[in-house]
Every structure is written in C-alpha cells, then in structure tokens.
C-alpha positions in Angstrom: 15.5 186.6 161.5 18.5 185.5 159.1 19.4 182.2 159.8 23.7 182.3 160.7 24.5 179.0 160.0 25.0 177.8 155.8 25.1 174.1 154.4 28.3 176.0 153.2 29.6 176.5 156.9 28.8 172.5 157.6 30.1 171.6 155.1 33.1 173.3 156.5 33.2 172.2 159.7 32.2 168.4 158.5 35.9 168.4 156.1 38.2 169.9 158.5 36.6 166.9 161.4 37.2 164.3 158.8 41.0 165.5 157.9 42.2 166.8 161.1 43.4 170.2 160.1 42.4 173.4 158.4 44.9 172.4 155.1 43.9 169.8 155.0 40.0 170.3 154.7 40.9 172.9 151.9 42.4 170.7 149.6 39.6 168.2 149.8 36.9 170.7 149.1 39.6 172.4 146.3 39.6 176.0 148.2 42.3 178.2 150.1 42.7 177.1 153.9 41.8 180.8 154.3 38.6 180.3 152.9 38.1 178.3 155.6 39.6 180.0 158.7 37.3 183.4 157.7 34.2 180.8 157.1 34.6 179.1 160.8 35.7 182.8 162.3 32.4 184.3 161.2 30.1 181.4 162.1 31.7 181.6 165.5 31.5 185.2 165.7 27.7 185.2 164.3 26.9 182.2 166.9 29.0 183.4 169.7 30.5 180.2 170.7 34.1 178.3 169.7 34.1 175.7 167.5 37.4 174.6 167.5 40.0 173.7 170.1 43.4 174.9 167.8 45.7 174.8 170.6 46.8 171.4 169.5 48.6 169.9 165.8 45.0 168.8 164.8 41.9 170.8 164.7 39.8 169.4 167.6 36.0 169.9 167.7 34.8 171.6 171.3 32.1 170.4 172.9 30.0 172.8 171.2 31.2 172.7 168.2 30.5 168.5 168.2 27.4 169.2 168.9 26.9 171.4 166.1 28.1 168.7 163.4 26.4 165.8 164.7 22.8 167.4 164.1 24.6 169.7 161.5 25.4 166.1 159.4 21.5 165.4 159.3 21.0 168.6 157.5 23.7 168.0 155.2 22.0 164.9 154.6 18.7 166.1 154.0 20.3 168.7 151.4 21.8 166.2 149.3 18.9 164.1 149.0 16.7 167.4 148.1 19.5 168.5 145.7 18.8 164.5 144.3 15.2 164.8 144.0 15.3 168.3 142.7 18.1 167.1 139.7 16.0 164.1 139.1 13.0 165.7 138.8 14.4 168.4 136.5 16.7 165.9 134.2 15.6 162.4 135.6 19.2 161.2 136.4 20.3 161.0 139.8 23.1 163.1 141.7 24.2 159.9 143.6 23.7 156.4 144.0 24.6 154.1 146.9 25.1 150.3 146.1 25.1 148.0 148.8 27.1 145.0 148.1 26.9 141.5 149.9 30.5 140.6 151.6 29.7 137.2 150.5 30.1 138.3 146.8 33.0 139.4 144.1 32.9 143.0 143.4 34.8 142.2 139.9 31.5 142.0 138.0 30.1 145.0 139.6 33.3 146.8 138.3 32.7 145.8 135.0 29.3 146.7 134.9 30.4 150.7 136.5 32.8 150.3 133.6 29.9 150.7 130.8 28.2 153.0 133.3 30.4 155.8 133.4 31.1 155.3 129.8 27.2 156.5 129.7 27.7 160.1 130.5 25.0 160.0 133.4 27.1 162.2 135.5 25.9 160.5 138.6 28.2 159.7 141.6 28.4 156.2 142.7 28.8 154.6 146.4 29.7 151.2 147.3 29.3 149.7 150.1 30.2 146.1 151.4 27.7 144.9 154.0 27.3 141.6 155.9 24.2 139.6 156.6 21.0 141.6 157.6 23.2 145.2 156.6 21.8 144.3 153.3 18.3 145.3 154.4 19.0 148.0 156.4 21.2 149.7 154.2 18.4 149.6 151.4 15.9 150.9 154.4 17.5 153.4 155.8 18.4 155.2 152.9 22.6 154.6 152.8 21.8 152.2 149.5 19.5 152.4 146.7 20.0 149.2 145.5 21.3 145.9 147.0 23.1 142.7 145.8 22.8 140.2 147.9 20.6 141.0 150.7 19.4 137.6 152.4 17.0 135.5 153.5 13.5 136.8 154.6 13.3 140.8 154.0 12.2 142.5 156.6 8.6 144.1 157.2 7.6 147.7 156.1 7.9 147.4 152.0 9.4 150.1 150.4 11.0 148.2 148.1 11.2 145.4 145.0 13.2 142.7 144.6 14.4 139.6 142.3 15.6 136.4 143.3 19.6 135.9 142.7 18.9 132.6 143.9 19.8 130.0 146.9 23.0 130.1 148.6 23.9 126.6 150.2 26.4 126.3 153.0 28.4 123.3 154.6 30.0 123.5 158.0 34.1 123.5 157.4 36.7 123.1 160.0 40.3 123.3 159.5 43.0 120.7 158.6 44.2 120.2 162.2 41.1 121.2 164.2 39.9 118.8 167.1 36.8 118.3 164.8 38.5 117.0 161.4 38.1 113.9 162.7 35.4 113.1 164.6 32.9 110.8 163.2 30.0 112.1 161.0 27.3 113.4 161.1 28.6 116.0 163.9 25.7 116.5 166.3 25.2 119.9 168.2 27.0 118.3 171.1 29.7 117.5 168.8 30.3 121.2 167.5 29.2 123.4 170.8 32.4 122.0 172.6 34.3 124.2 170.0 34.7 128.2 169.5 32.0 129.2 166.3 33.4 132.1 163.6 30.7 134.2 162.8 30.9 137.6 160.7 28.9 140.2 162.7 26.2 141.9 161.0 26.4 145.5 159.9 23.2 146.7 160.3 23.0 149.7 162.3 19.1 150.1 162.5 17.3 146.9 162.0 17.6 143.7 164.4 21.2 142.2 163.8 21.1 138.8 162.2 23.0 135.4 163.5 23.3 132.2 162.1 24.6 128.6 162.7 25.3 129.8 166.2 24.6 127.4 169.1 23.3 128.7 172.2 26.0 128.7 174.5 28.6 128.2 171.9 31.7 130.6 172.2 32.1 132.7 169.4 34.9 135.2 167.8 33.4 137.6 166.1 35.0 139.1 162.6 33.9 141.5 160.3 33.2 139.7 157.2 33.2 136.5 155.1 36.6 137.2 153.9 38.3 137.1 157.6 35.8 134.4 159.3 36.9 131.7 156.2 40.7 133.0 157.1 39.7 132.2 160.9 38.6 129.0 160.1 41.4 128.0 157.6 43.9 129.0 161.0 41.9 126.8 163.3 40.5 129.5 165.4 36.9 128.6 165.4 34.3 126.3 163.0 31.3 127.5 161.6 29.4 127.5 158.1 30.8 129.1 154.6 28.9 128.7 151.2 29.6 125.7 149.8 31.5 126.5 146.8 33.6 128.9 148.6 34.2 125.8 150.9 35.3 123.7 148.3 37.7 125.5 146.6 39.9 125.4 149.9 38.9 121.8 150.8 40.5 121.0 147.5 43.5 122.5 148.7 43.6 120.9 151.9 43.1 124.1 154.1 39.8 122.9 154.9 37.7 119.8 155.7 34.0 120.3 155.3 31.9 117.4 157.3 28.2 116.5 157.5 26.2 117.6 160.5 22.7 116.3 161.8 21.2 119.7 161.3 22.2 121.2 158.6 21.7 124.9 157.2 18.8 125.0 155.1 19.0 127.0 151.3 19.3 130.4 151.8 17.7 132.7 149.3 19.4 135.8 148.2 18.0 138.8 146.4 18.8 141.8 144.5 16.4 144.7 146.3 15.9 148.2 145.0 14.0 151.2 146.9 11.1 152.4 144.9 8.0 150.2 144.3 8.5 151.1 139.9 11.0 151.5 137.6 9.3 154.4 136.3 9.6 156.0 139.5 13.3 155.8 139.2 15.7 158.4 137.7 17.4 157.1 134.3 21.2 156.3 136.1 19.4 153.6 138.5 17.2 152.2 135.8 20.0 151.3 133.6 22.5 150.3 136.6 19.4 147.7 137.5 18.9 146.5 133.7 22.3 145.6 133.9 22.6 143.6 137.7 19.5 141.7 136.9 21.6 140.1 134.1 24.2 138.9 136.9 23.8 135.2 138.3 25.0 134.0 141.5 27.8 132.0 140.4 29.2 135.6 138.7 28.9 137.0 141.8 29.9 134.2 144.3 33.8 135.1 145.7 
C-alpha cells in the first residue's frame, strides 16, 4: 500500500498555517499558489477528509486537518534531522545548526563571529535562539540547539553533552531610585525584601523542570520574559529582585538604580558553553569551527 501523504504535502499544509493564506504560503516556499491548491486538493481527495475551512479571509485548519499537522510537524522534524545526518555523513558539514543563546548575554559578538562563518562557504543554515535560565539546558537536550552560550548553574542529569566554563556570574539585589526599599537600612533581611513584589524572568524551558531564583517563598512576583524587561521592571519600580552585577552598575551609575547588601546573598553562579556530542570528531565541520571560535569568547564579551 502507497503511502498518500508526502513530507512535500506537510510541508504544505505547515506554510499555509504559519501565513494564513494560500498566497501567502506560496511565496514563502517560492511556488505558484496553485501549486498549492492542487497539492492540498489531492491529499484531501486521496485521504478523504477536509483540511481546510476556506469559507473565511484566512485559511483555517479543521479539526482534522490540525490534527494532521501537529503529528505531521514531528515527521517533518524527523526528516530534517535525517536529511542532516545523511549530508553530514556524506560531506561532513551540517544542513542546520541551532544556537541557543543566554538572554543574559550580547548577541553583538555572536554576530561577528557568524560574520567570518558565512564568509566560510559551509553552506549551513544557522538558528538562534534567546533563552532564559534553565532554557539553556533544555534547548541543548531536546534537540532545538546544538550548542549553547550561557547555560547556567548545575547541568542537568542524563549527559549527552560537553561543556567549558565561561565563568562565574555574580549578582547584587537592585531596587529602584524611589522604591520603598532604597532606603531601608542594610543588610536587608528576607523580612526586609518579602514585604515587596520580586521581578523574576520566567524560564523557557519547555521540557526540563523550570528554574527560579532569589525568589522568597511567599513573595509576590511579576513575571517577565527575559533579563532585558525584568531590569526595565525594576528601573520603573514595579518589583526588586537580583541582576548581574555589572549590568547593575552601569544603571546605579546613572541613578536609575540603587543596588544594597542583603544578609543572604546569591552565591557565584557558574556559566557554561555546552555542545551536544561527547567529541569534536563526532561533529560535522560547520559546528567544529563555530565552537573553535565561541571558546575564544569571555564573559565580559558576552555580558549585555
């Protein structure tokens, strides 16, 4: 028995989700929105089931036809990492490569870096990603990145990968200008600081255990999305919480923030570029050289 549905026909079906409309989905793959139409037509036909909803402006998935891309995606998945392998076997340079990035860190020397990289030739497709706290990990784990910058403190179990110390992050509580806090005596005890809202960036991991830190039990907390907006929250007043210390600095010199002593402070927290495979010689020729290149990077490069 033939099977009826194609990584082609996915693929199809995946672009015209993402852009809302059958035009739309052509231009992004570079074909004819008619292409498309007789491509969705005869799956539908083959499958005997609707797959779109075009009663409305946008192309709506049915209920059936959601169901089909969700486990559809997976495949898709699974064919561009066999298309990797089979490319890196053959040549030894990968088809893609996903680069998880710290939100505590600059992208600017990461940019310089892809600069030289493309000037290479390797032909390979690069991802970057910004994630916060324990997203690190589990963006090296679960197979979104194949190398990390940044990921924190202790890695999680299960192996799988290598790493090399960056260095230690150290981080100072900070409060705003005007916030009740600014003026209280030091050292602030944990009485002190639960009486006030906490900022706290929320981790992005979407499989491993989500990280929290500096966090009091008890302790209302606004929740942002990364290190950017939770040292923007702070600098408004909104809520008081811990930042890296030289990030800190730079805007206590400015008077946006005060940073104070507390009676339990943060301890160093390592930070680590990770990569996926156990040897470099198990590694296509695009990631070796991508990795020669970050181990040079230092912390301070990389600190925003």
């Amino acid at each position: 028995m033939s099977l009826k549905i194609s990584i082609d026909a996915l693929e199809v079906i995946d672009a015209i989700a993402r852009k809302g409309s059958f035009a739309a989905a052509a231009e992004s793959l570079f074909r004819v929105p008619s292409a498309l139409t007789y491509t969705v037509r005869k799956l539908e036909a083959d499958l005997g089931v609707t797959l779109f909803d075009r009663s409305g402006h946008r192309a709506n998935l049915t209920e059936a036809g959601a169901e089909l891309l969700n486990e559809g995606r997976h495949l898709l998945d699974a064919a561009q990492a066999l298309e990797s392998r089979v490319k890196r076997i053959a040549t030894g340079v990968e088809t893609d490569i996903g680069i998880a990035i710290s939100d505590l860190f600059n992208a600017e020397p990461i940019y310089e870096i892809l600069q030289d990289f493309y000037a290479q030739g390797f032909g390979t497709r690069v991802k970057l990603m910004c994630e916060v706290f324990g997203g690190s990990w589990d963006a090296l784990l679960s197979g979104r990145a194949d190398i990390s910058i940044g990921a924190p403190g202790e890695a999680p179990s299960g192996g799988g990968y290598s790493t090399k110390l960056l260095g230690h992050l150290d981080f100072v509580f900070a409060v705003a200008t005007n916030h009740p806090l600014a003026t209280f005596a030091e050292p602030l005890d944990n009485q002190d600081i639960i009486q006030y809202r906490a900022v706290a960036a929320a981790d992005s991991s979407r499989n491993l255990p989500p990280r929290t830190s500096g966090i009091l039990s008890g302790q209302d907390v606004l929740t942002v999305s990364d290190m950017q907006d939770k040292l923007e929250a702070q600098i408004l007043g909104l809520g008081v919480g811990y930042l890296p210390k030289k990030l800190a600095q730079r805007y206590a010199e400015q008077g946006k923030l005060v940073i104070k002593q507390v009676a339990e402070p943060k301890t160093l927290t390592p930070t680590f570029l990770a990569w996926r495979n156990h040897r470099k010689n198990n590694m296509g020729k695009a990631q070796q050289w991508l990795l020669k290149r970050f181990e040079r990077l230092t912390l301070e490069q990389l600190l925003m």
